[in-house]
Every structure is written in C-alpha cells, then in structure tokens.
N, CA, C and O of each residue as an XYZ file, in Angstrom:
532
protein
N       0.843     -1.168      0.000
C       0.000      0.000      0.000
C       0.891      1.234      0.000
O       1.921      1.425      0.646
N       0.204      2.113     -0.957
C       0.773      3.597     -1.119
C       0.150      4.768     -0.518
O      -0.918      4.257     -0.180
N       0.101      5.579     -0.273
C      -0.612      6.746     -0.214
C      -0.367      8.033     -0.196
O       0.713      8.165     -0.772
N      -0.878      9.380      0.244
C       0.212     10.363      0.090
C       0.171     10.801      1.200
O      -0.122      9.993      2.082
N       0.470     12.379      1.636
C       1.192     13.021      2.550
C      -0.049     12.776      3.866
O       0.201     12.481      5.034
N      -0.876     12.913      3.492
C      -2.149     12.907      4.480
C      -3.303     11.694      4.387
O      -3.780     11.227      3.353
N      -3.541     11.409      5.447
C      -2.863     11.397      6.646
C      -1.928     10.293      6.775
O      -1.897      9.135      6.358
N      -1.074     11.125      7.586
C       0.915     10.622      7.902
C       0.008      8.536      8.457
O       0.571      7.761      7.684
N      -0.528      8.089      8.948
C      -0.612      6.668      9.378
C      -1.251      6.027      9.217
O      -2.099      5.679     10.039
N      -1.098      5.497      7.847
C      -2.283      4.658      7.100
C      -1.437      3.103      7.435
O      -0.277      2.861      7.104
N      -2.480      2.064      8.257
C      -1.887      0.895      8.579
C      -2.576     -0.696      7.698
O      -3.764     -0.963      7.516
N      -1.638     -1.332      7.386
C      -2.359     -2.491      6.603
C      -2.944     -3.491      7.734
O      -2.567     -3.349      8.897
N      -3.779     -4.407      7.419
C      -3.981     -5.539      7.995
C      -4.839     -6.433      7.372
O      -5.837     -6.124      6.721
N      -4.401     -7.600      7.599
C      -4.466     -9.458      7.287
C      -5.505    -10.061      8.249
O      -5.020    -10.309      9.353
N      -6.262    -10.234      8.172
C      -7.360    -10.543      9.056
C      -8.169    -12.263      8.350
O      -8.790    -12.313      7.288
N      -7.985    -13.160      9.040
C      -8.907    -14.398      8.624
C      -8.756    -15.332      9.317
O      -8.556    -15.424     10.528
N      -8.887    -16.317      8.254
C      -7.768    -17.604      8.284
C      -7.250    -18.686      7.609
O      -7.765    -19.173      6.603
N      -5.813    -19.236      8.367
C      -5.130    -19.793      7.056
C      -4.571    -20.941      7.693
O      -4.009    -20.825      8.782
N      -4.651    -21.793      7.242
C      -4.506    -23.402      7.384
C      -5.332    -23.707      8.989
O      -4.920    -24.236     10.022
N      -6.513    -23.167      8.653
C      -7.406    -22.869      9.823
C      -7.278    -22.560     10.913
O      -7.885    -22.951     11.910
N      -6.148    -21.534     10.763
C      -5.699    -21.098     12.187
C      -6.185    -19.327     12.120
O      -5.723    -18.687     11.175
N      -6.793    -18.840     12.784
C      -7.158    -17.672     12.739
C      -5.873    -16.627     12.957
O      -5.080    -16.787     13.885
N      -5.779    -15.701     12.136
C      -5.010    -14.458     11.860
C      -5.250    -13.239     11.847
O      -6.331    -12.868     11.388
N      -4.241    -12.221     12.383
C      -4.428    -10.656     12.479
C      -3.354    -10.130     12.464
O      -2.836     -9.765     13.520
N      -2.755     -9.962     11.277
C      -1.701     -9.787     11.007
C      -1.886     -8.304     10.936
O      -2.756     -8.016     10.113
N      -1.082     -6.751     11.830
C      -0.754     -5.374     11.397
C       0.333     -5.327     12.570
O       0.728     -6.227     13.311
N       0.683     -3.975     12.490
C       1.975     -3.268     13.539
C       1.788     -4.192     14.817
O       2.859     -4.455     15.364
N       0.998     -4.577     15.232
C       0.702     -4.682     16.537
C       1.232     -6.610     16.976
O       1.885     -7.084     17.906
N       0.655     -7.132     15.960
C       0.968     -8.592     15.632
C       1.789     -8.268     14.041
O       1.147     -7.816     13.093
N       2.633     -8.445     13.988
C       3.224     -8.568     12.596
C       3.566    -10.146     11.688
O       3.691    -10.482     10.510
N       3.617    -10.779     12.987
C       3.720    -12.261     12.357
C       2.654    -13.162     12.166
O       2.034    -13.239     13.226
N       2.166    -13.870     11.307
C       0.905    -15.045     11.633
C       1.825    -16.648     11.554
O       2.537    -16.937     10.592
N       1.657    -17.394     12.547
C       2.207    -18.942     12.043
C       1.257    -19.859     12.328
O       0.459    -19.896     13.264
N       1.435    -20.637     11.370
C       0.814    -21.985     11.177
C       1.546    -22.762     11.512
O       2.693    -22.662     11.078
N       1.159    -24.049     12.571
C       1.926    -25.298     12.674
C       3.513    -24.894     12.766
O       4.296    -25.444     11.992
N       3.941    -24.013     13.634
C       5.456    -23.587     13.468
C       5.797    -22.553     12.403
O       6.741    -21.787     12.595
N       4.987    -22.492     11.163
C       5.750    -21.954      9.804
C       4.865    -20.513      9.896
O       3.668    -20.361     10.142
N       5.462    -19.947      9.730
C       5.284    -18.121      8.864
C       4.558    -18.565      7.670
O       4.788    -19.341      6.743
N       3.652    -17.834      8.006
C       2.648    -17.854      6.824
C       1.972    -16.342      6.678
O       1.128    -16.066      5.825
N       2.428    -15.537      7.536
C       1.923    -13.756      6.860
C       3.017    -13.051      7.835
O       3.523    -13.643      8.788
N       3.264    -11.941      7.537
C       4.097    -11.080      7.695
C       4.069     -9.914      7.544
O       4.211     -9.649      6.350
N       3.924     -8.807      8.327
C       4.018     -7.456      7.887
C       5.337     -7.011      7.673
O       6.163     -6.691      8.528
N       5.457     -7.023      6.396
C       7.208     -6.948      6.191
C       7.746     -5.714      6.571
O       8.904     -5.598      6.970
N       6.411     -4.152      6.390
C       7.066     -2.715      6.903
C       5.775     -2.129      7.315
O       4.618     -2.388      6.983
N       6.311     -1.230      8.163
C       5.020     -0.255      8.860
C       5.603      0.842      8.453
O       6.796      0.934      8.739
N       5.041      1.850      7.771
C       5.694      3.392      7.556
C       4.627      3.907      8.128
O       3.485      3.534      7.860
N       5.066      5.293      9.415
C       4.145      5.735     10.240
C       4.362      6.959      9.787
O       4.029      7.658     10.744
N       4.711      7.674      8.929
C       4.768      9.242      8.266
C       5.094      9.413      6.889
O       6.018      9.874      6.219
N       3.870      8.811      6.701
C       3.092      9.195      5.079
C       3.903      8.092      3.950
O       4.811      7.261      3.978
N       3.192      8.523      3.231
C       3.568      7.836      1.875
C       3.555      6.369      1.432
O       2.742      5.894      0.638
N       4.689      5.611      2.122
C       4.555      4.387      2.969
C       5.467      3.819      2.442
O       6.451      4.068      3.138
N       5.803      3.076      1.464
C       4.654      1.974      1.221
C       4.497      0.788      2.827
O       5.315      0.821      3.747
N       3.462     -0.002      2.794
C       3.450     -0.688      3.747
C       3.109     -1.894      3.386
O       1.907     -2.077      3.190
N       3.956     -2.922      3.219
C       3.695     -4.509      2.670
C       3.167     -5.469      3.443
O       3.815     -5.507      4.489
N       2.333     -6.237      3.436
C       2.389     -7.775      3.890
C       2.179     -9.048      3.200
O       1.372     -9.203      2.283
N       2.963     -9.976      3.696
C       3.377    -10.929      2.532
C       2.871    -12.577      3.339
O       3.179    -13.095      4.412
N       1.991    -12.992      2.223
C       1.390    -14.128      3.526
C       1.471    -15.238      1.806
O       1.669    -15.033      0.608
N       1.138    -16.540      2.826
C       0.865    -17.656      1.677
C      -0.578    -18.074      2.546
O      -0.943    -18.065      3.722
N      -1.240    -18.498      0.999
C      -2.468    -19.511      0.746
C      -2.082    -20.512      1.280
O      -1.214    -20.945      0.522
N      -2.206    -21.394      2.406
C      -2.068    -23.030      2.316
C      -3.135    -23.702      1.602
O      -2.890    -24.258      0.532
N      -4.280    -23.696      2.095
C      -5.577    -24.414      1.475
C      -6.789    -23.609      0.986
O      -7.283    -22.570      1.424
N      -7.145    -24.446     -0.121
C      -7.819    -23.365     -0.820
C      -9.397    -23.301     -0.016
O     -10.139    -22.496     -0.579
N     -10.070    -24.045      1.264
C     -10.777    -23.270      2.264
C     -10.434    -21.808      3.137
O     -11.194    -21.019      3.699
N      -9.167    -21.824      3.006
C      -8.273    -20.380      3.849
C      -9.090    -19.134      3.059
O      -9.130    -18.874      1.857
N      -9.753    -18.440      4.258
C     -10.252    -17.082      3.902
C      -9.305    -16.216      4.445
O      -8.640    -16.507      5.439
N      -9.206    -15.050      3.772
C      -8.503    -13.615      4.159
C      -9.154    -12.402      3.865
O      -9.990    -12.319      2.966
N      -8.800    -11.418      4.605
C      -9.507    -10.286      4.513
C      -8.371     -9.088      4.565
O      -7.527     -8.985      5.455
N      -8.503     -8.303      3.562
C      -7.021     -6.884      3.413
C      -8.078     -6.197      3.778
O      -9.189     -6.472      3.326
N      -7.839     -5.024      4.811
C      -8.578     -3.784      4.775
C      -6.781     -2.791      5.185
O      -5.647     -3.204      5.430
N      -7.508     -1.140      5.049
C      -6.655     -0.535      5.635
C      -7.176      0.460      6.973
O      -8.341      0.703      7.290
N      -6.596      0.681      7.275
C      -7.020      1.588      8.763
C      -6.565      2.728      9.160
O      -5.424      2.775      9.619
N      -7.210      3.673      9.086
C      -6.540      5.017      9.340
C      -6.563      5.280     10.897
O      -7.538      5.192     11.643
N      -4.907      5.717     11.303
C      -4.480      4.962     12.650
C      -4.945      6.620     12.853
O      -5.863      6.960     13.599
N      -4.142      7.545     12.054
C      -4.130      8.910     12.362
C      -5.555      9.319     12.703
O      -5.582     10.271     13.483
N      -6.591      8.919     12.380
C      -8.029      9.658     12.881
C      -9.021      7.969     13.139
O     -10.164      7.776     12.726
N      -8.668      7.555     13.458
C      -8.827      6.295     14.102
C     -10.603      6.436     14.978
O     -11.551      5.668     14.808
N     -10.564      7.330     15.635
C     -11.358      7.392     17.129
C     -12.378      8.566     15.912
O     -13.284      9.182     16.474
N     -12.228      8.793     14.556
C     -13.380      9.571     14.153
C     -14.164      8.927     13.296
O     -14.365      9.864     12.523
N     -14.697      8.128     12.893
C     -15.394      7.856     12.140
C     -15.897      8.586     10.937
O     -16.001      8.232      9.762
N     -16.217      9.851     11.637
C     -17.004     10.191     10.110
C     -15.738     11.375      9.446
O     -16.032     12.410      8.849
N     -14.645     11.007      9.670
C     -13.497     11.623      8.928
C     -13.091     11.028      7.364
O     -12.832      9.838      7.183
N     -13.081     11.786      6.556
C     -13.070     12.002      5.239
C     -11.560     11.392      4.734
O     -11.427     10.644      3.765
N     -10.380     11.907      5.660
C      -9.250     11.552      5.572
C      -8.921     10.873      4.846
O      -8.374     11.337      3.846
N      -9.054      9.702      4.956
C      -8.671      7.698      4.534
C      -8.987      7.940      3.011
O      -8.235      7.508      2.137
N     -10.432      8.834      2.657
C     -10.893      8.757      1.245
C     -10.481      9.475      0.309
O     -10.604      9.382     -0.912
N      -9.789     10.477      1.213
C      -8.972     11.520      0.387
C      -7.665     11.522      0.711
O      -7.222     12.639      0.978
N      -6.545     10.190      0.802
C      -5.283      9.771      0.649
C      -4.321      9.092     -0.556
O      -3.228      8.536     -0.669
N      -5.225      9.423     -1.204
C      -4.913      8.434     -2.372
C      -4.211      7.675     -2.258
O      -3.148      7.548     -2.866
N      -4.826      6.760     -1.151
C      -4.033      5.292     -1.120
C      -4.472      4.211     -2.351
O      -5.570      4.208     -2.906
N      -3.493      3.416     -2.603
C      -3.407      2.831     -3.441
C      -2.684      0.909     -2.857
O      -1.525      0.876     -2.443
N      -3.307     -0.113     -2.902
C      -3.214     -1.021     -2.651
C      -2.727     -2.303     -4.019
O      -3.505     -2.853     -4.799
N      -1.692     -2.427     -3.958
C      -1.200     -3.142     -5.626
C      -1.403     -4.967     -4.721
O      -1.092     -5.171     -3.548
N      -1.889     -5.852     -5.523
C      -1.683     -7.030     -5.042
C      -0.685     -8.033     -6.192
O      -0.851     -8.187     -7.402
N       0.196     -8.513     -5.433
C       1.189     -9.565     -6.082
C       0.944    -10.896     -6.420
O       0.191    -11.382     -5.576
N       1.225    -11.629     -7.211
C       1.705    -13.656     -6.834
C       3.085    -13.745     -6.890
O       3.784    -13.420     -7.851
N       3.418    -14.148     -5.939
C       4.815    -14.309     -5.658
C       5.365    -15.253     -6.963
O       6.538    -15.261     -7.338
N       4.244    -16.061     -7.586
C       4.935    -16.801     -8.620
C       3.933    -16.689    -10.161
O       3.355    -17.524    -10.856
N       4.088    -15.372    -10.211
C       3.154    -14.969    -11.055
C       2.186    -15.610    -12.234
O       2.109    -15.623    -13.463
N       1.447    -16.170    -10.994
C      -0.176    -16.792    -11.562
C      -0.502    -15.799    -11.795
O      -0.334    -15.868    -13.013
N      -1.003    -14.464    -11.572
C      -1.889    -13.647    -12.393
C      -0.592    -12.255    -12.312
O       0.592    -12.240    -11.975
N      -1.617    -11.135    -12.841
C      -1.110     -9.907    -13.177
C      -1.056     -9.008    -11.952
O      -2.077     -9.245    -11.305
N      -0.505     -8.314    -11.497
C      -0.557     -7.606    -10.284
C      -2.182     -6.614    -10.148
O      -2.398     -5.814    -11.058
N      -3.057     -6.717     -9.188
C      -3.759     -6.270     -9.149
C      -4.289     -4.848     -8.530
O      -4.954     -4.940     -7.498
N      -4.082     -3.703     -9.003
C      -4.395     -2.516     -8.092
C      -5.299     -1.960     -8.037
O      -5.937     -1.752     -9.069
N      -5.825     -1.385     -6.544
C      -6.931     -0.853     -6.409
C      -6.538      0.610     -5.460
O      -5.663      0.825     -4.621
N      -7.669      1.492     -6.061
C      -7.386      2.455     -5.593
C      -8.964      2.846     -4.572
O     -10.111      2.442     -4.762
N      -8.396      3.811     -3.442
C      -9.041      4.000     -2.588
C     -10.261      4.478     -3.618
O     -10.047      4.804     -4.785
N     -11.797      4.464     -2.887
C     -13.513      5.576     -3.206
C     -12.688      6.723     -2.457
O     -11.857      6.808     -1.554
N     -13.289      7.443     -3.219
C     -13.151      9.074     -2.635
C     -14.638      9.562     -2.241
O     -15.695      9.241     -2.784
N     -14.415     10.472     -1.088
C     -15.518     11.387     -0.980
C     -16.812     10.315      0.378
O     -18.026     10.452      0.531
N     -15.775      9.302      1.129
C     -16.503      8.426      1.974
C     -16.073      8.682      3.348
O     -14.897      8.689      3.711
N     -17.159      8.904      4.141
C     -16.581      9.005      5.644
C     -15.959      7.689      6.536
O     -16.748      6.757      6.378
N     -14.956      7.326      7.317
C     -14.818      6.073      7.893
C     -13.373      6.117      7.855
O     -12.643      6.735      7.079
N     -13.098      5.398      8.772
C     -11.541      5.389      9.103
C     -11.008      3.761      8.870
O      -9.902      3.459      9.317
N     -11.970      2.567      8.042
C     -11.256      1.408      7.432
C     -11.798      1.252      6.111
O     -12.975      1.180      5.757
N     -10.592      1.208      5.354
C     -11.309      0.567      3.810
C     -11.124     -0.907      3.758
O     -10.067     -1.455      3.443
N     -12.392     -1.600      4.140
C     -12.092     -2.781      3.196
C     -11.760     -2.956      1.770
O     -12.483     -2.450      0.911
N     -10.443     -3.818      1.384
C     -10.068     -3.679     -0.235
C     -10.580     -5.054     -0.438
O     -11.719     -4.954     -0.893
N     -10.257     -6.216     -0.308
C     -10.711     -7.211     -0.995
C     -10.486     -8.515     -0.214
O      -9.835     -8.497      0.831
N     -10.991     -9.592     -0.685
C     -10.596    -10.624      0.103
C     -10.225    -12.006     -0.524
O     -10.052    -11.789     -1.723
N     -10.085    -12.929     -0.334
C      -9.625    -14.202     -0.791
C      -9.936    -15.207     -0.554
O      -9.139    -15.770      0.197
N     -11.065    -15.988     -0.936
C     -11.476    -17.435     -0.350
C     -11.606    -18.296     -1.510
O     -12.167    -17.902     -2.532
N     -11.099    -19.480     -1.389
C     -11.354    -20.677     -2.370
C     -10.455    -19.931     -3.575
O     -10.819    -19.661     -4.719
N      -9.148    -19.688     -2.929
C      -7.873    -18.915     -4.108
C      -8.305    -18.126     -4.747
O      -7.602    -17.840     -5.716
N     -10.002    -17.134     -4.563
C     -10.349    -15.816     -5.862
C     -10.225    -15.019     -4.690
O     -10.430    -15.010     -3.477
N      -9.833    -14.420     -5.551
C      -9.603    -12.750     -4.924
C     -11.055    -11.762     -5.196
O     -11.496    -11.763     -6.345
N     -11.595    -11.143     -4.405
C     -12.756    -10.897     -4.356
C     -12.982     -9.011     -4.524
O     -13.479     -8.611     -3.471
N     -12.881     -8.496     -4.962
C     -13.106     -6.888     -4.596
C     -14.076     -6.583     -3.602
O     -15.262     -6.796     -3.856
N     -13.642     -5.989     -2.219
C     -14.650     -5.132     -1.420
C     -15.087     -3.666     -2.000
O     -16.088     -3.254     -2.586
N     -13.590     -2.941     -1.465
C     -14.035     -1.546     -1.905
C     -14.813     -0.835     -1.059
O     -15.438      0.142     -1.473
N     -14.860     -1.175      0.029
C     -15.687     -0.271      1.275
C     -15.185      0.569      2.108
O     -14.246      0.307      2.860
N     -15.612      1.353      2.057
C     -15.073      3.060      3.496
C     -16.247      2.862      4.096
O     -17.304      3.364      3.714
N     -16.077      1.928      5.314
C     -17.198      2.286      6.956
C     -15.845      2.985      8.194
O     -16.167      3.323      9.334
C-alpha cells in the first residue's frame, strides 16, 4: 500500500484464516504462524506518510479465507473523517509466482470512515470489497 502526505498513518492488515488457524496480522501482531511456519508477515510499517506498507502471507488451502482492509491509525477514534478517502491510497496485489497480473486498487473518494475494506480471498479468488465504513 501507497498513499500520500495525508494522513501521515495509514496501517495495513491481514485478518482471517489460514490453514485454519485464525489471523491478524498489522503493527501490533506482525507475524501469523501456522503449525510452526510463517505464513503472513508485515514486512514494513511506515508511520509518516507515503509508505509503502507490505504484507506478505501464503495460501495453504484453498478453504483459507482472508480479509485486506486498511485503517486510518491517524483519525482512528473519528469515524465520520473524510481523511482515509482523500489519501490516495493505493493497494497493488502480487503472486509471488506470477499466476496472475498484479492487481491494483485504488481508494472511493468522498466516503466518511476510518477502514477501507479492499478485498478478500477465499477458495484462491480474490474478491473486490471496496468499502469506506
């Protein structure tokens, strides 16, 4: 995830689960493991702007659900702050072994809420959310 100058603490997070072990992968928990093994990772937290901010997880089974949203840490406690929608954050998704094309999505503008859900992943499709609550 990208974004620009405002606001300075836009945070990623990994939320599901994967080889049916439930996960919450951001700053706070940065690691998820399965059975011993690393299976998500917040590889960087940038807390003054821009970012970028990565996390890098594997699919084990194709029942494993996941959920990407982002969270605006900086106005967090406001809800009906505009902020998050007017950051032009930008969320690119990878395959580490390029099964598909990199996928990017860019923040709705003009939505009040301090999390965007971007998309999610169950049964290996990648799903578009696209929500500012």
């Amino acid at each position: 995830m990208t974004w620009g100058d405002s606001p300075s603490d836009l945070d990623s997070h990994l939320t599901g689960y994967i080889d049916g072990n439930s996960v919450h992968v951001y700053y706070m928990t940065p690691n998820a493991y399965s059975n011993g093994e690393l299976v998500a990772s917040l590889d960087h937290d940038d807390t003054s702007s821009y970012g970028p901010e990565t996390i890098t997880f594997s699919i084990i089974d194709p029942n494993d659900t996941v959920t990407y949203y982002v969270h605006d840490f900086s106005n967090g406690g406001d809800s009906s702050s505009y902020a998050l929608s007017y950051s032009n954050a930008t969320v690119t998704v990878y395959s580490g072994n390029d099964i598909f094309e990199p996928i990017v999505y860019h923040i709705p503008v003009g939505k009040a809420g301090t999390d965007w859900y971007v998309f999610e992943i169950k049964n290996n499709i990648i799903t578009k959310i696209d929500r500012i609550q």
